[in-house]
C-alpha positions as CSV (number, residue, x, y, z in Angstrom):
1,X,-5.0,28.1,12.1
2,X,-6.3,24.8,11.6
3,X,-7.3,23.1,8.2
4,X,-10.8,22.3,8.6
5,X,-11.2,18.4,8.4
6,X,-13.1,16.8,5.5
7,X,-15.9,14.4,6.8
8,X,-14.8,10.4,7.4
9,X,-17.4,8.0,5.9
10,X,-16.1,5.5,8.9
11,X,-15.6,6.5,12.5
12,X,-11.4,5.6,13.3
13,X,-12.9,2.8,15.4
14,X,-14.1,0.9,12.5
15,X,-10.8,1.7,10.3
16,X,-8.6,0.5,12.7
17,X,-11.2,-3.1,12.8
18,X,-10.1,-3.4,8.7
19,X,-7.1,-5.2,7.4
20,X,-5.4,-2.1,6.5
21,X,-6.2,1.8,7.5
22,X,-4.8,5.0,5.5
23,X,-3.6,8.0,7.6
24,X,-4.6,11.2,6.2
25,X,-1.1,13.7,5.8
26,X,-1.1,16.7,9.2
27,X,-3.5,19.0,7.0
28,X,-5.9,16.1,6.6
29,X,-5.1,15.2,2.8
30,X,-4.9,12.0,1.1
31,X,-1.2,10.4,1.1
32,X,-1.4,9.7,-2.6
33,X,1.3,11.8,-5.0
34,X,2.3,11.5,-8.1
35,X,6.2,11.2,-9.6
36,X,7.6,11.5,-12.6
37,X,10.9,8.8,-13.2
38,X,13.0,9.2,-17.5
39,X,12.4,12.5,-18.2
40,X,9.0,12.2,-17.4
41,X,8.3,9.1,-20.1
42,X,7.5,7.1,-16.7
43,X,4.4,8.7,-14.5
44,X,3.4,6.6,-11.2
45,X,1.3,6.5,-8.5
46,X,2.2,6.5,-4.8
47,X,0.0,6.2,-2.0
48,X,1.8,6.7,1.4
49,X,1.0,6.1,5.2
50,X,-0.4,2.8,4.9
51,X,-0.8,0.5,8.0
52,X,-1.5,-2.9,8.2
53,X,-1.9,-5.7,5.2
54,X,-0.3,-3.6,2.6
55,X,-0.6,-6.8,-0.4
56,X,-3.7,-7.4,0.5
57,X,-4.8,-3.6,-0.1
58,X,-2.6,-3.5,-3.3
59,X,-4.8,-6.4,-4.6
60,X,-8.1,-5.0,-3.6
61,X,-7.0,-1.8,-5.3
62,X,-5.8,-3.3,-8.6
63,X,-9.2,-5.5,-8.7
64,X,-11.1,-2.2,-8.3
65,X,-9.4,-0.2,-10.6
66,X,-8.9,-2.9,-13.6
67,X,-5.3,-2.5,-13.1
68,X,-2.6,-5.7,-13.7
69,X,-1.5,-6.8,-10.6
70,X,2.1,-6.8,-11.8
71,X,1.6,-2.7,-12.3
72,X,0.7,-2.5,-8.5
73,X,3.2,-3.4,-6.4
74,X,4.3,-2.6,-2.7
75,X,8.1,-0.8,-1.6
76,X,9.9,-3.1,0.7
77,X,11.5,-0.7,1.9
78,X,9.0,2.5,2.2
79,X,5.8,0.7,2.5
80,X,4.8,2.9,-0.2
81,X,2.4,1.6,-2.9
82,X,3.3,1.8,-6.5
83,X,1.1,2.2,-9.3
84,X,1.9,2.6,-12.5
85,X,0.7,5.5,-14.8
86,X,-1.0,8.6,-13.7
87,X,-4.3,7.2,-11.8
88,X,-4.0,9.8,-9.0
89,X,-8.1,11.0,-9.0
90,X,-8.5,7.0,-9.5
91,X,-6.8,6.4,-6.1
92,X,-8.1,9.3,-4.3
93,X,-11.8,8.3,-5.2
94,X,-11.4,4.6,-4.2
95,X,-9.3,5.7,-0.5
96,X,-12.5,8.1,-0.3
97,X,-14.9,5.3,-1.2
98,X,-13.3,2.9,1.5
99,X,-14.0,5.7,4.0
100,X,-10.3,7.4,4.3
């Protein structure tokens, strides 16, 4: 059985036109999780399955949420975004406002 597909603000044409798109997980959810690092004294945000100008979409998305820039910052090696603190219903809210 499928999971039925929440309804896109933008059509996939006009995400692909923006500097960066988010993919949305095989049952249609938004890649953003939350983790947990010293015993859980350290909570941070991750938002996954990014494509495209990853900086450029870090600094949007600290602008937006009044986050320091310095507390958003991009995996070299996962392409993963890093926030820090627990601002997962922030991050899901902005992705859905941008049309994800």
């Amino acid at each position: 059985m499928k999971a039925p597909q929440p309804p896109r603000i933008k059509t996939i044409e006009e995400l692909e036109k923006g500097p960066y798109m988010v993919l949305r997980t095989p049952y249609q959810q938004l890649p953003v999780y939350r983790d947990w690092k010293s015993g859980g004294n350290r909570k941070l945000t991750l938002i996954r399955r990014i494509h495209g100008d990853r900086q450029l979409m870090a600094t949007e998305l600290a602008k937006d949420l009044n986050v320091q820039r310095e507390d958003v910052a991009v995996n070299p090696r996962t392409h993963a975004i890093l926030i820090k603190g627990d601002r997962f219903e922030d991050v899901k809210n902005w992705l859905l406002s941008k049309g994800f």
